[in-house]
C-alpha positions in Angstrom: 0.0 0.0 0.0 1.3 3.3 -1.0 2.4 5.7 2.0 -0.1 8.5 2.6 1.2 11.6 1.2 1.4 13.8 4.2 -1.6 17.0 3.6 -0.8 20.7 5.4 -3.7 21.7 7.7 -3.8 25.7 8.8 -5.1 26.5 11.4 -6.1 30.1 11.8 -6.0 32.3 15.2 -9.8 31.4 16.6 -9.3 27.8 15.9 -6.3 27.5 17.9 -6.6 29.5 20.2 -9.8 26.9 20.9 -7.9 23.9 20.6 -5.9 24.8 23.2 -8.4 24.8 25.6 -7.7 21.0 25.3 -5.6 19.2 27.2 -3.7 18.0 24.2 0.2 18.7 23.9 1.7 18.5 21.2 -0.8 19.8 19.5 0.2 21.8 16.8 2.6 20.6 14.5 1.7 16.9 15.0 0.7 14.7 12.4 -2.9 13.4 12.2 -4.2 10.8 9.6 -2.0 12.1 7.3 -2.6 16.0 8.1 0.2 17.8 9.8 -1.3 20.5 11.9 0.5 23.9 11.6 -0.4 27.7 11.2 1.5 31.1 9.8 3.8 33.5 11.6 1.1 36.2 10.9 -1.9 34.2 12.8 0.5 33.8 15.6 1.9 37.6 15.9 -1.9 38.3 15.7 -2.3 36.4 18.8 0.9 37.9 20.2 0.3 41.4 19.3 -3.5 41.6 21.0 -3.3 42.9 24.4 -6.7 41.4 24.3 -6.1 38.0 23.6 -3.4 37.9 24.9 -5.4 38.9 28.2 -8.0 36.5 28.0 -6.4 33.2 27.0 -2.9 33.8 28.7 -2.3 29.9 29.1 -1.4 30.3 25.6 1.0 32.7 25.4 2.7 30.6 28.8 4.9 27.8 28.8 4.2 24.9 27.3 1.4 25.9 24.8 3.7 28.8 23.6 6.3 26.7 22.6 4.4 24.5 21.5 2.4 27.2 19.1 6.0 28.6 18.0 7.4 25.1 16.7 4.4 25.1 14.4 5.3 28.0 11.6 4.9 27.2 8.1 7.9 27.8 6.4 8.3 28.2 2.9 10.6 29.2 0.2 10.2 31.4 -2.1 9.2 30.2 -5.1 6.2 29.3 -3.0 6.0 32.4 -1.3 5.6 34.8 -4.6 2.7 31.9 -5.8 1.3 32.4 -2.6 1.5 36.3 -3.4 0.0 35.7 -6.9 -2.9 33.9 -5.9 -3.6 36.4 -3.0 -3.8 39.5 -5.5 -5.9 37.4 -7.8 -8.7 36.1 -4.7 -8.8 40.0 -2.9 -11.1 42.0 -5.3 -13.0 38.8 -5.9 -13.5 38.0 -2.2 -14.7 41.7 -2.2 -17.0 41.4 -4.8 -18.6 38.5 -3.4 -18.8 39.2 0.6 -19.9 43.0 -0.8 -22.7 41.4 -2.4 -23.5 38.9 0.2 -23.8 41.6 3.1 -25.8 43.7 0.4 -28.1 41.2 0.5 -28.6 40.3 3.8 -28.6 44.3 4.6 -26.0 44.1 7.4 -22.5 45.5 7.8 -20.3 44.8 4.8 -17.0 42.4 5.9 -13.8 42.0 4.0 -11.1 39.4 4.0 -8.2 40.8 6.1 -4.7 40.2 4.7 -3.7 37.7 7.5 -7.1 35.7 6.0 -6.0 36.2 2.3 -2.6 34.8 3.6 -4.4 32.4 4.9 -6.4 31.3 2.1 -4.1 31.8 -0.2 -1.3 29.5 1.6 -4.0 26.6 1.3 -4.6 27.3 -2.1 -1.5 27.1 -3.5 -0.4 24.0 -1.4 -3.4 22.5 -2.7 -3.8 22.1 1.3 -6.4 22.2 4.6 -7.4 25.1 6.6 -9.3 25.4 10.0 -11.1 28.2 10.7 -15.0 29.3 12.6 -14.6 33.0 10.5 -18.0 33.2 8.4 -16.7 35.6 6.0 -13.6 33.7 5.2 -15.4 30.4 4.8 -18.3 32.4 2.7 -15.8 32.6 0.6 -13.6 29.4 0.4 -16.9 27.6 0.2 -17.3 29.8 -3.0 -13.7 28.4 -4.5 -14.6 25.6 -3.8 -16.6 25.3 -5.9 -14.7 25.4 -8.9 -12.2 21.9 -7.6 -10.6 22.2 -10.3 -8.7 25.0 -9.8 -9.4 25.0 -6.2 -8.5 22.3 -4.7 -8.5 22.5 -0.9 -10.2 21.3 2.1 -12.1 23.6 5.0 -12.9 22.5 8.9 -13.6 24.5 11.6 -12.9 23.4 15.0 -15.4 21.2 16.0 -14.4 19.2 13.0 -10.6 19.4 13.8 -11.6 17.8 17.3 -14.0 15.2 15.5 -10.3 14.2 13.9 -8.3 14.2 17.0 -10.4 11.9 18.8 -11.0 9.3 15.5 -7.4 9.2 15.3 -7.0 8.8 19.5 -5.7 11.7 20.6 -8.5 12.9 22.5 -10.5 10.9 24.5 -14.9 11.3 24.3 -14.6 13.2 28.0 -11.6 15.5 26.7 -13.6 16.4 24.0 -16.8 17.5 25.6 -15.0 19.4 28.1 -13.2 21.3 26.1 -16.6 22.1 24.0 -18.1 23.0 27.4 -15.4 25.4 28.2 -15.5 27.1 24.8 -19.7 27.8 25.8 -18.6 28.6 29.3 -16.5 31.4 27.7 -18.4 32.5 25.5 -16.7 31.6 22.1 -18.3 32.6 18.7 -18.7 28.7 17.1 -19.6 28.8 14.3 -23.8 29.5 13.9 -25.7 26.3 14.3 -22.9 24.5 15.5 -25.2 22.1 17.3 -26.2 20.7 14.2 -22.0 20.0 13.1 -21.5 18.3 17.1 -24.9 15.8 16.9 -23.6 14.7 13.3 -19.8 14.3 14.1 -20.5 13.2 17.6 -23.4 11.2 17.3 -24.9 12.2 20.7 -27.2 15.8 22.1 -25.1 19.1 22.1 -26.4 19.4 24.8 -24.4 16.9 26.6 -22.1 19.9 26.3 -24.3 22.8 27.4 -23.5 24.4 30.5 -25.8 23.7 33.4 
């Protein structure tokens, strides 16, 4: 049987910064089922930078999750870096285009792509990769390139789905996993609308097994 060819997964600022309200280390940078888990040096100065987040999730920027999050940069060279480039100035003015429109629609404020999520997005594009993320306006518009596969050929979780592939693949056990769900409700986290709906199919059991009392 041939060897699995190894597939990069992203994962972006919220979905980390969720996953390491597991108990799970290593986490990032490990490989799962053939995914290895990593994320960009902009996503993690992001997290660095923000007095805020930085505030309210300091077990992340401690010792060991912020070793752990540093051995997990993406590095490229660059060749790869100026396609990543390319495709990022051909995806911005469409991604504006279509989340303009959608928010037109829907009469609320319009969003745009920021260039840490065109980095993103582009990254996984070119390395014809994965990416993680609960952003609805970034996913709006993967979903979108997706579907055209054929020149867009790339897979998108979010991080209930990332923890759905952790614990298939034994690194989290079914307790670990609804805690660490519970906890993201207990604080509040903006999952991803109807996420109920994504826990009872990946789960196969109530979300709200998972609800705080």
């Amino acid at each position: 049987m041939a060897e699995l060819q190894k597939k990069i997964l992203l994962i972006d600022t919220n979905c980390f910064i969720r996953l390491y309200f597991s108990p799970l280390l290593p986490l990032l940078g490990t490989e799962v089922a053939g995914y290895v888990l990593l994320t960009l040096d902009c996503l993690i100065d992001e997290f660095l930078n923000s007095s805020r987040l930085v505030t309210q999730y300091p077990w992340i920027s401690e010792e060991p999750r912020i070793s752990d999050l540093n051995k997990a940069k993406l590095n490229l060279r660059k060749p790869t870096r100026t396609r990543v480039q390319t495709h990022s100035d051909e995806i911005r003015p469409y991604a504006k285009s279509l989340l303009e429109l959608y928010c037109q629609q829907r009469q609320i404020t319009t969003r745009v792509l920021s260039s840490r999520d065109l980095e993103l997005l582009a990254t996984t594009v070119t390395l014809k990769g994965a990416m993680a993320t609960d952003e609805w306006p970034l996913r709006h518009v993967a979903e979108d390139l997706m579907d055209d596969p054929e020149e867009y050929d790339f897979e998108l979780f979010n991080s209930l789905e990332v923890l759905h592939l952790l614990e298939k693949n034994a690194k989290l056990t079914p307790d670990e996993r609804r805690a660490t769900v519970k906890s993201w409700l207990q604080n509040m986290e903006m999952l991803l609308k109807n996420w109920e709906i994504d826990y009872e199919r990946l789960f196969n059991e109530p979300s709200q097994t998972v609800k705080p009392n």
